[in-house]
C-alpha positions as CSV (number, residue, x, y, z in Angstrom):
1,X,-23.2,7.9,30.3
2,X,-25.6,10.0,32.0
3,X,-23.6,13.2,31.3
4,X,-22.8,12.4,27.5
5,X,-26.2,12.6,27.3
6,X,-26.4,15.6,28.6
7,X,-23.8,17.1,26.3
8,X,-25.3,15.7,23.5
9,X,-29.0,17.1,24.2
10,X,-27.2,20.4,24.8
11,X,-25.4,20.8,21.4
12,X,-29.3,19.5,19.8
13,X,-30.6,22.7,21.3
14,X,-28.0,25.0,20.7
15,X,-27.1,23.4,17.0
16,X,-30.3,21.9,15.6
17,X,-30.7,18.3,14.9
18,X,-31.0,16.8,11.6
19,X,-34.4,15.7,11.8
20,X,-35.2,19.3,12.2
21,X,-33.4,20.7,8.5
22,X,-37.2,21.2,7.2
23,X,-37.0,24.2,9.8
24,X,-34.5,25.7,8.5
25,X,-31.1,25.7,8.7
26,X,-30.0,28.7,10.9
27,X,-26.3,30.6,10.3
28,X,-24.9,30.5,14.0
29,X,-21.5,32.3,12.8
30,X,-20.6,34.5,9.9
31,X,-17.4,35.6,9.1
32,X,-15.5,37.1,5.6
33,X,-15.5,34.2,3.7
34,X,-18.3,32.5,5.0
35,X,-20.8,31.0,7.4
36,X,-21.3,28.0,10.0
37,X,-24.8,27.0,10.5
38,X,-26.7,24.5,13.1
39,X,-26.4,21.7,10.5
40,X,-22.4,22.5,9.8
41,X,-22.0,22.9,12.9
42,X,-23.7,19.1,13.7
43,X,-21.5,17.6,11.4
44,X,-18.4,18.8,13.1
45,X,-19.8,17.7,16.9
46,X,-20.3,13.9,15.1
47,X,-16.8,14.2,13.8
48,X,-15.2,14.9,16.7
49,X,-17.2,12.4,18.5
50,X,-15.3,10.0,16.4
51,X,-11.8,11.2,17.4
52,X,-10.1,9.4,20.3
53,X,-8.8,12.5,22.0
54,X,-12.0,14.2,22.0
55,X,-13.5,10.7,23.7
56,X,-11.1,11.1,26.1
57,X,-12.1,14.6,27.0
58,X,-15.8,15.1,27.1
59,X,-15.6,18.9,27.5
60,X,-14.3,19.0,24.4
61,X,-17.7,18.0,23.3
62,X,-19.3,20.5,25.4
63,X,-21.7,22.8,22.7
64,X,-19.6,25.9,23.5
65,X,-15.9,24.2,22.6
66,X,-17.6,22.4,19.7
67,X,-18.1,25.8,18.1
68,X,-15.4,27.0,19.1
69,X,-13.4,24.4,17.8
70,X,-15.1,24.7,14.3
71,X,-14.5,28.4,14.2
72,X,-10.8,28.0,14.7
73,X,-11.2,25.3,11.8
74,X,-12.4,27.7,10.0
75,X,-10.4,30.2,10.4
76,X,-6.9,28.5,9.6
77,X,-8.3,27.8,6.1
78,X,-8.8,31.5,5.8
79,X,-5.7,32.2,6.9
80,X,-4.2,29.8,4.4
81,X,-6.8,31.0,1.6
82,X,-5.5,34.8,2.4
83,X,-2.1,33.4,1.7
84,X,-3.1,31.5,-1.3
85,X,-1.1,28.4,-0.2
86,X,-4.4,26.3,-1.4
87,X,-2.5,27.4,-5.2
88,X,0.7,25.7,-4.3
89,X,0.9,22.6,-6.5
90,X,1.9,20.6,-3.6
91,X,-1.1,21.6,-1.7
92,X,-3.3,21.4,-4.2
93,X,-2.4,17.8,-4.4
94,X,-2.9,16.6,-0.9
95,X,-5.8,18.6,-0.5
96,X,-7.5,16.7,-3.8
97,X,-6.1,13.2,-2.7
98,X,-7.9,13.9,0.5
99,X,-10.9,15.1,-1.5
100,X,-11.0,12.4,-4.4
101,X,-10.5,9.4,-1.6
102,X,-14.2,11.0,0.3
103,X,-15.8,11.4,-2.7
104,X,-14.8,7.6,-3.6
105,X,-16.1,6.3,-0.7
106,X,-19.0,8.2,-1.2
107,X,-19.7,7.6,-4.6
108,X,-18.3,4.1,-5.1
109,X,-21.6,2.2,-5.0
110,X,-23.4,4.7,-7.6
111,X,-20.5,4.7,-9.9
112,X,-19.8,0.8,-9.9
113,X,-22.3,-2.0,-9.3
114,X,-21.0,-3.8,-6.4
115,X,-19.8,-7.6,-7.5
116,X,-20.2,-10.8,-5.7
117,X,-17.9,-13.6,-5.7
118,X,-20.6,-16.1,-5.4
119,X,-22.3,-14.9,-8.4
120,X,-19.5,-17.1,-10.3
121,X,-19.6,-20.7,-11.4
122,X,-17.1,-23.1,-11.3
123,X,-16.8,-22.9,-15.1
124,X,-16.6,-19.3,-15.2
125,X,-13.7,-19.3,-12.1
126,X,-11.9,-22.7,-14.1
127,X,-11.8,-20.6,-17.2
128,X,-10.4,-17.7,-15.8
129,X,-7.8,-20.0,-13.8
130,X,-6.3,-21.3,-16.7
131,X,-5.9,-18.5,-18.6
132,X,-4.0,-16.8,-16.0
133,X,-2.6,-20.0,-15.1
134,X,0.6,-17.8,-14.0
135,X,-1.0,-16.6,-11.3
136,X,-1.7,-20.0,-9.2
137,X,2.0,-21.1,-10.4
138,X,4.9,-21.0,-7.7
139,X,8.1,-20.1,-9.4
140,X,11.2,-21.7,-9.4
141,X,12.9,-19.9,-6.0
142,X,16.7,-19.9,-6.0
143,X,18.8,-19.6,-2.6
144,X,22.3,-17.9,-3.3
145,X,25.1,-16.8,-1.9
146,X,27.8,-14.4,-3.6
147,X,31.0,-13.3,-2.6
148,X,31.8,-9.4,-3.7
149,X,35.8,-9.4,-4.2
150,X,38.5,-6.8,-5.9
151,X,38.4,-7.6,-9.9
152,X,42.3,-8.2,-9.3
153,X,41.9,-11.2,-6.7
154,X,38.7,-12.7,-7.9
155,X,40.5,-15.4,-10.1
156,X,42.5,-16.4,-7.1
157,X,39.7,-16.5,-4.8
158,X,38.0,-18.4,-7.2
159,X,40.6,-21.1,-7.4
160,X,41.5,-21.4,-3.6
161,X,37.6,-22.4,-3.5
162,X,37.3,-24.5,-6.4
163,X,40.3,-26.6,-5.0
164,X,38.9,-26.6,-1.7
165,X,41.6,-24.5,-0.3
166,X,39.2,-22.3,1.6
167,X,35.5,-23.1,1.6
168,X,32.9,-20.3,0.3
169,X,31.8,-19.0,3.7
170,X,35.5,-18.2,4.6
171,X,36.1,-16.6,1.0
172,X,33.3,-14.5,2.2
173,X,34.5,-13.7,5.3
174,X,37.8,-13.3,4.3
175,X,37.5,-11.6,0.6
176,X,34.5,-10.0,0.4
177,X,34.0,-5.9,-0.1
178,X,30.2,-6.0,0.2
179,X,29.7,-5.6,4.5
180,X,26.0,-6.6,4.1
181,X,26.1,-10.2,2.3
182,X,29.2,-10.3,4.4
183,X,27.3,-9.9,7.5
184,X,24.8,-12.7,6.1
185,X,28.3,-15.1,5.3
186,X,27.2,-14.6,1.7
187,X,23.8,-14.8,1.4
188,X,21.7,-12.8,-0.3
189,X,18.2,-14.7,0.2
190,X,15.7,-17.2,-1.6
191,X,13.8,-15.7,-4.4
192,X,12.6,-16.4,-7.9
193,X,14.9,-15.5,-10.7
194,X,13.2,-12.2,-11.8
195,X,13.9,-10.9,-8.3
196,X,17.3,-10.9,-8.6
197,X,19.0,-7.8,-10.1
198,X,19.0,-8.1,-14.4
199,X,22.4,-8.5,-14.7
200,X,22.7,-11.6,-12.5
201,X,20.0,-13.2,-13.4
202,X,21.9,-15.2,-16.4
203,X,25.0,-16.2,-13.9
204,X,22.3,-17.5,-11.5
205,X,20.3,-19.1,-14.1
206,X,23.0,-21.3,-15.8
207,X,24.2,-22.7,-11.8
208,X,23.4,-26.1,-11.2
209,X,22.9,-26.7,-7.2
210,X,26.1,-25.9,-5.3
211,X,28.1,-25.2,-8.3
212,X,30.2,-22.0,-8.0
213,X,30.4,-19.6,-10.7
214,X,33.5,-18.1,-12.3
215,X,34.2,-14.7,-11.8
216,X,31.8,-12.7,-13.6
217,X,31.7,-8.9,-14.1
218,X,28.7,-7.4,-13.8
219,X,27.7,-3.3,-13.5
220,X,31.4,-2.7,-13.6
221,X,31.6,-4.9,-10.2
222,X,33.2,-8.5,-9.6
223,X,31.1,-11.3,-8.2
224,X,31.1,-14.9,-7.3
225,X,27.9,-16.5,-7.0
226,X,27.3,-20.0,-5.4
227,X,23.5,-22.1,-5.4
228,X,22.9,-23.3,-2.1
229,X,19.5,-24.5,-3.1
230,X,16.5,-24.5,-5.6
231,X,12.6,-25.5,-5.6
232,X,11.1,-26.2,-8.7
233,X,8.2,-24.6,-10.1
234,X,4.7,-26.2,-8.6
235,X,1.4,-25.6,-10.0
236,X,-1.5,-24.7,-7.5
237,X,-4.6,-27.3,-8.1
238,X,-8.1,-25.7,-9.2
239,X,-9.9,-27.7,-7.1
240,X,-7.6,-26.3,-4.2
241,X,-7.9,-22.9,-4.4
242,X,-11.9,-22.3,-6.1
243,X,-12.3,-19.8,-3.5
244,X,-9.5,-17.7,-4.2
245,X,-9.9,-18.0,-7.9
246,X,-13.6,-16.7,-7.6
247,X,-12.3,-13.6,-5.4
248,X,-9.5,-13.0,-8.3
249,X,-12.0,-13.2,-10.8
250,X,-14.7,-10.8,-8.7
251,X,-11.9,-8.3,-8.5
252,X,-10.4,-8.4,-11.8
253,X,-14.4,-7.6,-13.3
254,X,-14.5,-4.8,-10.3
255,X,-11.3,-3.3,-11.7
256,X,-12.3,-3.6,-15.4
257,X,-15.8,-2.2,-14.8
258,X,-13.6,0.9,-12.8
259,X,-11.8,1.5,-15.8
260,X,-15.0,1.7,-17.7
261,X,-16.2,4.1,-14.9
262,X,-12.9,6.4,-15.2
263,X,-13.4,6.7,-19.4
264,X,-16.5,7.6,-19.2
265,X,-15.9,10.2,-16.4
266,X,-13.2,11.4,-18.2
267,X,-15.4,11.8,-21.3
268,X,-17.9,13.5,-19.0
């Protein structure tokens, strides 16, 4: 501890602390392009106080490798700037995602009021619960398992497990041309119904709990689906979740009064 103070009363000498700026703010280097001064120069020591490798290596924070480590900062983005790669569109667009995320988090208390979730009543949170009822509504989930087979076979297949010939997990095993839901001995999961693929969402629909379906072609492929199970839709009680309906609520005034924020930037 003793010698990280050390270090850091060094670099106040050599760079100027920030209780001193009505002193003047000194250029230590200058280079084509531009200059580094005790303030800049400050600013980089905190940051690479904050990075892990540099905690591990105090001399890293040593006044002398501080600058030098800012000068060789500096001088990359020359280098780049020479060769105009700051112009490639590419560039240009990481460099202004990593710009436009600071300036958010610097700026994000001016531009938008901050919200509280507690500043909601329960009729305010009630009101917005029902009319987004959807949102506190578990869907109907549907287990299934299909069998992927040759358009030629499937009506066979079909009828050796309709008959009981062969049951569904051996049709899979047996018949099926898709290794992955073969691997799973058919099954593709539990979901809700607008999860599944579009075009098998009315073969799954119309299945009634371990019904089979009849061949059906779908995206130029055949497939036999089977339910193995179903949960109805359930309704989440108000009085159950206030909490989470107030935070819902905060957030979807935070995002509205963003929007408002962005227009009027824009307009700006």
């Amino acid at each position: 501890m003793k010698k990280i103070a050390v270090l850091i009363f060094g670099l106040s000498l050599i760079l100027g602390c920030a209780d001193k700026q009505q002193q003047g703010n000194e250029v230590v280097v200058s280079y084509k392009g531009g200059v580094l001064t005790k303030l800049d120069l400050l600013a980089h020591y905190k940051l690479l106080k904050r990075d892990p490798q540099t905690r591990r290596n105090p001399k890293l924070l040593e006044p002398e490798e501080v600058i030098k480590h800012a000068i060789n900062m500096e001088m990359i983005i020359q280098a780049g700037l020479k060769r105009k790669i700051h112009q490639d569109p590419y560039v240009r667009q990481e460099l202004h995602k990593k710009m436009s995320d600071l300036f958010l988090k610097l700026l994000k208390n001016e531009l938008v009021a901050q919200i509280d979730s507690k500043d909601y009543n329960d009729v305010q949170a009630e009101t917005f619960y029902k009319d987004n009822i959807n949102l506190y509504t578990t869907p109907e989930l549907y287990s299934v398992s299909m069998i992927k087979v040759d358009a030629e076979q499937s009506e066979g297949i079909y009828r050796k497990i309709k008959t009981a010939e062969i049951d569904f997990e051996t049709a899979v095993v047996t018949y099926s041309v898709d290794e992955k839901s073969k691997g799973n001995k058919g099954s593709i999961g539990t979901r809700s119904l607008n999860k599944f693929k579009p075009s098998w969402r009315d073969a799954i629909s119309e299945l009634k709990l371990g019904e089979v379906s009849e061949p059906t072609t779908l995206d130029g492929e055949s497939y036999i689906f089977l339910l193995t199970g179903k949960t109805e839709a359930k309704q989440k009680q108000f009085d159950d979740i206030k909490a989470k309906v107030r935070n819902d609520l905060m957030y979807n005034d935070y995002r509205k009064e963003w929007e408002k924020t962005y227009n009027n930037l824009r307009q700006e």
